[in-house]
N, C-alpha and C positions, 0 to 999 in steps of 0.2 A: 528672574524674580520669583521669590513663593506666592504661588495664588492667595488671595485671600479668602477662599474657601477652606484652604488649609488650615490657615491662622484661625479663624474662628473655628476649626473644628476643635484644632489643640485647646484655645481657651475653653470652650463647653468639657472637655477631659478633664481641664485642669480644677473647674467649676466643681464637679463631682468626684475627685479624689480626695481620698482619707485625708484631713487636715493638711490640705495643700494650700502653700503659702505664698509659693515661687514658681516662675516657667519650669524648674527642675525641683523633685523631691527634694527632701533634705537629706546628709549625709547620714545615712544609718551608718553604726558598729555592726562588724560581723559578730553571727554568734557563733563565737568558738566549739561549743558543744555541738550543734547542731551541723557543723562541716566535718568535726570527725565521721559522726556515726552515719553521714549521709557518703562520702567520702573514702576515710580511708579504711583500709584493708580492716578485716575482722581480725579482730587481737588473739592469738593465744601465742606470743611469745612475745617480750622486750625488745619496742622497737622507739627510735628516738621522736618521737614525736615532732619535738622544738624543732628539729632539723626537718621534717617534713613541712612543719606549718610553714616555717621561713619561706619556701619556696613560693605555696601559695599567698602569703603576705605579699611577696615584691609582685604578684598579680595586681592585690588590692590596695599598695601603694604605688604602683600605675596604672590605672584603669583605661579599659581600653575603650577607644572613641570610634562609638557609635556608628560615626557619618563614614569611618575608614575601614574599619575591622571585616575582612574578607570570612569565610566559612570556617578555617582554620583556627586564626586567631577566637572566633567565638565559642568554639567547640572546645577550646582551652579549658575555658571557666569551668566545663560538665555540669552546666547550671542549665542548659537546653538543650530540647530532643534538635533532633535532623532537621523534622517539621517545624518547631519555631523558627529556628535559623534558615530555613530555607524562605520561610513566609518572611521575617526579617530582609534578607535581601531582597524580596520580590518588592515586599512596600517601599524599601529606597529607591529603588530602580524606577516602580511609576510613579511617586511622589516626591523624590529628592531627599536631600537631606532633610533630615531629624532640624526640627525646631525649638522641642521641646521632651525632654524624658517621659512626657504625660504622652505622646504619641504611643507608646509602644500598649497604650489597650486598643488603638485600634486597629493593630496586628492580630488576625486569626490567631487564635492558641494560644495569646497569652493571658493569662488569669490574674485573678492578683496574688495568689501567691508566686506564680515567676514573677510578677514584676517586683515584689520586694524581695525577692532570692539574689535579681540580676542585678538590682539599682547602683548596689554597693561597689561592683564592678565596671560602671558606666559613668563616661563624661562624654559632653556634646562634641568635647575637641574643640581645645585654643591654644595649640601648642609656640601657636608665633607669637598668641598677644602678649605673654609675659618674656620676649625672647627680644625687645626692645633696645634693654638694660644690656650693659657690659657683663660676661658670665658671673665676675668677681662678685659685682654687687648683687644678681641676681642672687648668689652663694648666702653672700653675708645676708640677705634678706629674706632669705625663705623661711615661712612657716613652720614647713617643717622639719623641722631641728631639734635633736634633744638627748639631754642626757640621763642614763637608766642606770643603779645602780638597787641589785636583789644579793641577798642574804638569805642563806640555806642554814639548817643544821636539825641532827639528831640532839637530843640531850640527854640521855640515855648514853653510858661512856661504853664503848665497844670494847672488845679487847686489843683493836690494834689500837689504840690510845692507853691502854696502861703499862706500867713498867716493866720492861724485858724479865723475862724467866730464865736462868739458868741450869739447863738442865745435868744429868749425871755423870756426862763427857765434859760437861765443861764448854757446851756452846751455847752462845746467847742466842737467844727468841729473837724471830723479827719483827718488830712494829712500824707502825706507819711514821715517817717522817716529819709530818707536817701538824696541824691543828685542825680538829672537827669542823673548820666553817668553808663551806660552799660559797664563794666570792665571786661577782658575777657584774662585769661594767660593759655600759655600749655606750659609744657616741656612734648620731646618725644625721644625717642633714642631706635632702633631696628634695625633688621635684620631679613630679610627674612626667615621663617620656626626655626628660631634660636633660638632668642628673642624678647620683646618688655619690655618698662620698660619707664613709664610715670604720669602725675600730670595735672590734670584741677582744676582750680580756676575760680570761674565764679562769679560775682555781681549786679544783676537785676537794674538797673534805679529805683531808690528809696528806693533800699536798703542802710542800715546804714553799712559802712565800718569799721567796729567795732570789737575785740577784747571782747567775753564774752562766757566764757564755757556755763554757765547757758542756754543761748540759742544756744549752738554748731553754735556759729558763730567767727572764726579767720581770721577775715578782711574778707575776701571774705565771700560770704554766701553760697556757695557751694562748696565742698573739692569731688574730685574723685582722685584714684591713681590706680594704678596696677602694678605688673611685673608677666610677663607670659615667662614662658621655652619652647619649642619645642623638640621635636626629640629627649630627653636623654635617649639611650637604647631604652629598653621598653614604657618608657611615654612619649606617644604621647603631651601630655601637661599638663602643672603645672601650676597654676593662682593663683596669692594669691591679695587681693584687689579687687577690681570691676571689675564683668566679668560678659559676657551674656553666653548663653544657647542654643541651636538649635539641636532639634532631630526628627525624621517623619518628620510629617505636619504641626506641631505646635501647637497642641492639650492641650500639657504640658510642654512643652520647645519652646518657639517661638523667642527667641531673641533678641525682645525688638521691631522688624520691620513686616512689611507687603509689599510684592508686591502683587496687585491685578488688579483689574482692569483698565487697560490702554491700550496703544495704540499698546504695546507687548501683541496679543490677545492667546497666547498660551502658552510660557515657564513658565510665572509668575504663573501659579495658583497651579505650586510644590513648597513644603517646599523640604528645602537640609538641610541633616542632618551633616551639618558644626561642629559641639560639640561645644567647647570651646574658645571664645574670648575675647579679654580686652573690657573693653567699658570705650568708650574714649569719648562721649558726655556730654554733660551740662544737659541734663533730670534729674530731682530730682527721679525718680523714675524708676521701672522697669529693674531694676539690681541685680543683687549680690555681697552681699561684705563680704567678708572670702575667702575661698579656694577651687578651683577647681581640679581636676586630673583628666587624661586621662588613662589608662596603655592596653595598648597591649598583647597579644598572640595570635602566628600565625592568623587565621582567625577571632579572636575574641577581643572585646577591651570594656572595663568597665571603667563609669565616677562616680564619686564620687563628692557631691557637700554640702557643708556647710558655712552659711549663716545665718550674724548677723547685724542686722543694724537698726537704729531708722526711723521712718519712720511721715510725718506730718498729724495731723491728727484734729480735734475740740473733746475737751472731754467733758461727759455731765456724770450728776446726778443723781442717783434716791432715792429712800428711801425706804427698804423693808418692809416684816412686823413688823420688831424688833425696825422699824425708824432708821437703819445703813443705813449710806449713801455709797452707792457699783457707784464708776465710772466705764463709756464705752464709747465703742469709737463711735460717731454720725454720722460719717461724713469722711472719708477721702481727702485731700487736694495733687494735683495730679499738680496746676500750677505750684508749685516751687517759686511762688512768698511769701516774704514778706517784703511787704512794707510799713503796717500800723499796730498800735496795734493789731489788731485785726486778720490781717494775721500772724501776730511776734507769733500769740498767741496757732495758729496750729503747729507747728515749732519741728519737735523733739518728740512728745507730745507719743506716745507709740514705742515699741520695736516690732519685727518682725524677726521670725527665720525659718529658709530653711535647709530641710535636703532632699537630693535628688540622686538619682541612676539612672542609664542606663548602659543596657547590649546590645553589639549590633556585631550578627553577619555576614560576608559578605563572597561568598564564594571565589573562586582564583582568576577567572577572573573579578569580581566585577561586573557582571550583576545582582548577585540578594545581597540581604542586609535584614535585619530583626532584630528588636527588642524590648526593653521592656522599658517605662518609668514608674518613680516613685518620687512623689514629695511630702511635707509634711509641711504645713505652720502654724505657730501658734503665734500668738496674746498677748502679756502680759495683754490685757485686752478686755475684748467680744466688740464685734465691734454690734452694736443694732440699724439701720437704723429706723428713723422716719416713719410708715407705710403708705403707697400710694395704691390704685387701681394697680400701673404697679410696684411694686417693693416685692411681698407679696413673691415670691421664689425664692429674690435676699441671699447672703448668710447673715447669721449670728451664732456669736459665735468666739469660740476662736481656732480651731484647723478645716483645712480643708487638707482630703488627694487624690490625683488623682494619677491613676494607667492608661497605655494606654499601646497598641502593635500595631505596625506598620513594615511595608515590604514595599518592592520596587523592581519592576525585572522589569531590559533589554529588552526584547525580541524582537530582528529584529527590527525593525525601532516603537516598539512600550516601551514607558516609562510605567510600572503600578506602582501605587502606593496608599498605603492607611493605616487609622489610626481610633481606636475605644477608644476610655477613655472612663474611668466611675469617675465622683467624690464623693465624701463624701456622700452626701445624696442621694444615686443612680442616677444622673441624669447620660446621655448617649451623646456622642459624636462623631461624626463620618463622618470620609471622607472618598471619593471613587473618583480615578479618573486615564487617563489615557493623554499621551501626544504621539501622532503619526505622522511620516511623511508619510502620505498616497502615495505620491510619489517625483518625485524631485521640483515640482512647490507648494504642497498642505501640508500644517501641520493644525491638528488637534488637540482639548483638550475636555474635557469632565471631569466635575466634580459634584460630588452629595454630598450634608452635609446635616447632620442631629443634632442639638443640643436643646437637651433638656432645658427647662424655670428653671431648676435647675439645672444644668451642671457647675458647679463654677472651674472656672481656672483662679488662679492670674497673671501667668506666660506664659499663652496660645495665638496665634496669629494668629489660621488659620484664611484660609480662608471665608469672611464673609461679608455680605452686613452690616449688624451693625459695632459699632466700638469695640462689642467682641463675642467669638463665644458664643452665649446663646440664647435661646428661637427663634430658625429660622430652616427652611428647604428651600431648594433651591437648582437647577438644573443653571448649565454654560456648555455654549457650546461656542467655540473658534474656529476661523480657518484664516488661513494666504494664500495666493495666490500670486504664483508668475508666473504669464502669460508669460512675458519675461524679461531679468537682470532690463531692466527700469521701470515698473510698478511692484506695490504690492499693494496688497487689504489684509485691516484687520477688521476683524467684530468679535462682541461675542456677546449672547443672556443670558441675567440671570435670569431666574423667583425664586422669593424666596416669602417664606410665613412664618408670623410670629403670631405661636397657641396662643401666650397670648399676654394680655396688654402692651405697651411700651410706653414710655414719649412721651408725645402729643397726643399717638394715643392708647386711652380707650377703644380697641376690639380687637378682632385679625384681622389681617391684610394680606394683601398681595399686590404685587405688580410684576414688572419689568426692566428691565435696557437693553437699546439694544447700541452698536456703530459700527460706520464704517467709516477705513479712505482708501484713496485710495492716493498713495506716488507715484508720477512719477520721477525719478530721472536719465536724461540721461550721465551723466557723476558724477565724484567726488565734482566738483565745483556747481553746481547746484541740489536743490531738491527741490519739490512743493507739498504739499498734502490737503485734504481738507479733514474734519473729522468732524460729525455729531453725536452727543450724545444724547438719550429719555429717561425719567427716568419716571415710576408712582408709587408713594406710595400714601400709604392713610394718611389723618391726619384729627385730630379732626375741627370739624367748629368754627368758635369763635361765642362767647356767644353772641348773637342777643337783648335778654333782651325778647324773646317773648317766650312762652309756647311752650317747645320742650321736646323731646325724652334726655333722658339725655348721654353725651358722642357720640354724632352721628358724624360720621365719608364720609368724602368725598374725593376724589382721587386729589393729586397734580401731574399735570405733568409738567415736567422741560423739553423744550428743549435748548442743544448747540452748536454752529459748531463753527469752524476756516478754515481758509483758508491762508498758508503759503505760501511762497514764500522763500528761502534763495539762496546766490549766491555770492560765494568764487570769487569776480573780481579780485584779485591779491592775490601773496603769502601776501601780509599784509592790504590787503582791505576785506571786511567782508561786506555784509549789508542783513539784513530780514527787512521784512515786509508782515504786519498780518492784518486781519479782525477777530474779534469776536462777536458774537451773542450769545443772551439769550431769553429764551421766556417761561415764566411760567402762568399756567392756573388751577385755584384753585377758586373753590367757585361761581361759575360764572364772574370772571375777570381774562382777561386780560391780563399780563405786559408783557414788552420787556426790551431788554439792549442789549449794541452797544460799542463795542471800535474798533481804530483804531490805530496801534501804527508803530514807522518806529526805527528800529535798525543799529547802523554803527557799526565798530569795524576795529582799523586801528594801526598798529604796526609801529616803525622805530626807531629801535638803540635799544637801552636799554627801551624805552619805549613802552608801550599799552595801549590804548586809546578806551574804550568802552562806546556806549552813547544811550539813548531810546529817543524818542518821544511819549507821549499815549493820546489821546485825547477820552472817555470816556461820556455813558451816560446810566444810569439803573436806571428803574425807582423806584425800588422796591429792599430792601435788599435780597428777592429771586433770584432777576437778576444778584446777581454781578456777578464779571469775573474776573477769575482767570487765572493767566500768568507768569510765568518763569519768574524770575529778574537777568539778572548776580549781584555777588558781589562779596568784597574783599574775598583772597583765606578759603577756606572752610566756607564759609559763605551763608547761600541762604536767598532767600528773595521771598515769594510767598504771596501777598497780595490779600487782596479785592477790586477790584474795583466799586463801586456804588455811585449813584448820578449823579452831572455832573460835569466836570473838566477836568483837565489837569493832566497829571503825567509824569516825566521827572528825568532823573538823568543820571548822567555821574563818571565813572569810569577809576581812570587812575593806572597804573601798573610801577614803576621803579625797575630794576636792579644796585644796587650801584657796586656792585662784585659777585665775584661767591661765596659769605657766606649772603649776606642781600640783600635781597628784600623789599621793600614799595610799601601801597596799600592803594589807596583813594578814598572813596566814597561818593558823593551828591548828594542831591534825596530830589523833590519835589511834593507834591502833593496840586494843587491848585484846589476849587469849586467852582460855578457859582449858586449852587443854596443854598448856606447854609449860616451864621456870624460865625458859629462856628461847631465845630470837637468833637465828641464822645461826653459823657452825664460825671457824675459823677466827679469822682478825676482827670477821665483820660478828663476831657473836656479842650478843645483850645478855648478860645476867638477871633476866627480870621479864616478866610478861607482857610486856606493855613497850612502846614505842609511842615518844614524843615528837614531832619534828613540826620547826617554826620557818614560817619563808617570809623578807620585808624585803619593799622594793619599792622604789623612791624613783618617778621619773620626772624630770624637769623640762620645759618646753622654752628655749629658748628664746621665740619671738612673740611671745602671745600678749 
């Protein structure tokens, strides 16, 4: 039985927390903004966001219980240091289970800003009570259930949307197939640790909405589905349809995402060996589709994973000695877009099969963990890249296999962890690295990779200055400071070196990456930080036309800063404002870039009402500036800003009842120095770009 010294301590907590109502907080919203820029990686190239959040969504639509959650599991969130989580276990250990979410202020180190960071990700654990009921009905009666239905478009008519050109030969122009509208459906219905069981349709802006096997196109141009089991007995989990993967480091299993380098200079640079999730994104790629398992005993738990699914790709030719003509695959196609003949024509184009294991085990108290990955991909037809200077030990052929083992232990305020693979053609892979709370104001990180120029992993994600782990070595160093509750300083240093050739850059290479933000935040209602980013790589010089050294290479440096301001003036008033800078020096010039942008955000009744200002100027597509966009629910929007202009949009939010919500969004981007917008099919006759996003979701049981 809980003491009742307990009980009344948790009451007296409960007594003195911010408008506490109930033994447990209320369910806050995450704030979307505030998990990119603490979270993930620094933006300077197009990376899909929606497909990242998703991941972390199916965290925060299963929260993990408290009374069970080992070092591992908590270390997931990257919402606390080593030293919370370690204090965290030490209090359950002499006091028992959690009573009450009001308990965790009286855990050493946590504040109240962790406890409303962590809240959203925590339940006490009741996974039998509602586990009564027959599944079916459990099914038909779950909360959460619902269907989502968002609309996209430019309006501004491109020129892949106007009438074909014929040109002096007599050949027609190509245009896009389809109609301007971005078309976008989910059905979703789950429970926490229980089940999930869901359907994404998605249709690109120029894609044809069409009905044809031929091209595994039924109306929509992309079909995802899953239902995943939790908790039955022994198996920890059952997926059948589209599911990602997460084990170690991410060497061999990485999930489809990355956290890396960002403004969270420490937690992010562990992988958490999460196992088995749906995946619920619109990414054409970087999934599996068939069937996953999990199965349990006592300290040890084994996944099984099989994996069939067509994959887009361009096929090509050849003619041997017998003059048999043998196709392969050229080229893989990774946008998901088809919009033109010629895209339509990547589509489907070969087959792709996944046969995969992990054994993995952890000991009572879950400080330490250990285990084995194995993965197995093969090709219906050899995959034969077009030969380059930088691509000569990139993979080819039709069957590639990776094997890795990885560990991870506890110990006192220090996180170790680390991962070695070897694939197919011996290459070698390897992380090392450790996450420490040095003491109650200092955390610490420290990591070391090594991946070999022939290291092939389809399914791999660590961590990595390239956008895969392969031909790089490099050193990160992290540390986080907290002087007093109002100030915090975050800095990390990355030197990486890359032994062979890479796109653009015809030698080997090396470079750097430094940042630092410093966040002064004297109350809940106000924060201000200002953060500084340096980056040096090398890249090749462009062609001069004069007698040179051939492939000669010179160092790019990029610098960043922002400088924020935000300030909660009322329960439903909202306003930031930002300054950003850019400044790149390459070749002997020069550039800079500048924006300036003013956010409101302002609630009353059923309504929300969020709006931007951005007024913009970079000289140089190296300059652009990249900035957090609120949008309609689960949608993000992180573009480029360069040139000169204006950028503006406003977002409004209604509640009809408690089963349907609507969401509106308009958003412009006007220049001052152009007549016209992008190059190609996607070019705009006009300076200016419109685009509008509605999105309607409905809640089934409310």
């Amino acid at each position: 039985m809980r003491s009742i010294g307990k009980i009344a301590i948790v009451a007296v907590l409960s007594m003195y927390y911010t408008e506490a109502k109930a033994q447990a907080p209320p369910k806050i919203p995450i704030d979307q903004e505030q998990l990119i820029e603490r979270l993930f990686p620094v933006q300077d190239e197009d990376i899909d966001y929606e497909a990242i959040y998703e991941v972390l969504f199916q965290l925060y639509s299963n929260p993990i219980d408290i009374n069970k959650a080992d070092s591992e599991i908590l270390q997931a969130s990257y919402l606390l240091s080593p030293d919370q989580i370690s204090n965290l276990i030490r209090y359950r250990s002499e006091f028992g289970d959690f009573i009450s979410l009001y308990e965790l202020q009286a855990i050493p180190g946590f504040d109240s800003n962790t406890i409303d960071q962590i809240i959203p990700f925590l339940t006490l654990g009741n996974e039998s009570s509602g586990k009564t009921q027959s599944f079916w009905k459990r099914v038909k009666m779950e909360e959460q259930a619902y269907f989502l239905f968002r609309h996209r478009r430019v309006w501004e008519t491109r020129s892949g949307f106007t009438p074909p050109d014929t040109s002096s030969t007599g050949r027609i122009s190509s245009r896009y197939l389809g109609d301007p509208n971005d078309l976008y459906l989910r059905f979703r219905i789950q429970h926490a640790r229980d089940f999930s069981l869901g359907l994404t349709l998605d249709k690109d802006a120029g894609e044809q909405f069409t009905w044809d096997r031929k091209s595994a196109r039924y109306g929509f141009n992309f079909l995802s589905f899953h239902f995943t089991r939790y908790n039955m007995g022994r198996w920890k989990a059952i997926s059948l349809g589209d599911f990602q993967v997460s084990f170690g480091q991410g060497l061999v299993f990485g999930a489809g995402y990355s956290l890396g380098k960002g403004a969270e200079t420490v937690p992010t640079i562990r992988r958490s060996s999460i196992g088995i999730t749906p995946y619920t994104a619109a990414l054409e790629f970087g999934f599996f589709r068939g069937v996953g398992a999990t199965y349990r005993f006592k300290n040890w738990q084994s996944t099984i994973i099989a994996s069939s699914t067509s994959r887009d790709g361009r096929i090509g030719t050849a003619l041997d000695t017998l003059e048999n003509t043998t196709e392969f695959i050229s080229s893989f196609n990774q946008s998901g877009l088809h919009r033109t003949p010629s895209e339509l024509a990547t589509k489907s184009q070969f087959k792709e099969l996944n046969f995969g294991t992990n054994l993995q085990y952890s000991n009572r108290n879950g400080k330490f963990y250990s285990g084995v990955n194995y993965l197995l991909t093969n090709f219906d037809q050899p995959w034969q890249r077009s030969l380059t200077p930088y691509n000569q030990y990139e993979f080819r052929g039709t069957n590639n296999s990776i094997g890795s083992l990885y560990a991870s232990y506890n110990w006192r305020n220090f996180f170790l962890f680390g991962e070695s693979a070897y694939s197919q053609l011996g290459g070698n892979g390897t992380v090392l690295g450790f996450i420490s709370s040095l003491s109650k104001q200092v955390d610490f990180s420290f990591l070391w990779r090594k991946y070999d120029r022939n290291f092939h992993s389809f399914y791999g994600n660590a961590f990595a200055e390239g956008t895969r782990p392969i031909n790089e070595r490099g050193v990160y160093l992290g540390i986080q400071i907290k002087p007093t509750l109002r100030w915090k300083i975050n800095s990390y240093f990355d030197f990486f070196k890359f032994p062979w050739l890479r796109y653009r850059i015809y030698a080997p290479s090396s470079g750097y990456e430094w940042l630092s933000r410093i966040t002064y935040q004297p109350n809940r209602n106000l924060t201000a930080f200002f953060q500084i980013r340096k980056e040096q790589k090398e890249r090749n010089i462009p062609d001069s036309g004069e007698p040179a050294l051939n492939y000669s290479i010179q160092p790019i440096q990029k610098t960043n800063g922002l400088l924020s301001l935000e300030y909660q003036i009322s329960k439903d008033l909202f306003i930031r404002s930002r300054v950003l800078f850019s400044k790149v020096d390459f070749n002997s010039k020069v550039t800079s870039g500048f924006m300036i942008l003013q956010d409101v955000q302002y609630s009353f009744g059923a309504f929300r009402l969020t709006g931007r200002m951005a007024l913009f100027d970079a000289e140089e597509y190296e300059n652009r500036l990249y900035t957090f966009e609120n949008n309609v629910l689960w949608t993000f929007s992180v573009p480029a800003y360069f040139g000169q202009g204006m950028r503006y949009y406003l977002v409004g939010q209604y509640q009809f009842n408690s089963q349907l919500t609507g969401y509106l969004r308009f958003a412009r981007t006007s220049y001052t120095d152009r007549e016209e917008i992008s190059s190609g099919l996607q070019k705009i006759s006009k300076p200016y770009q419109t685009e509008s996003t509605f999105l309607i979701r409905y809640l089934l049981h409310r």
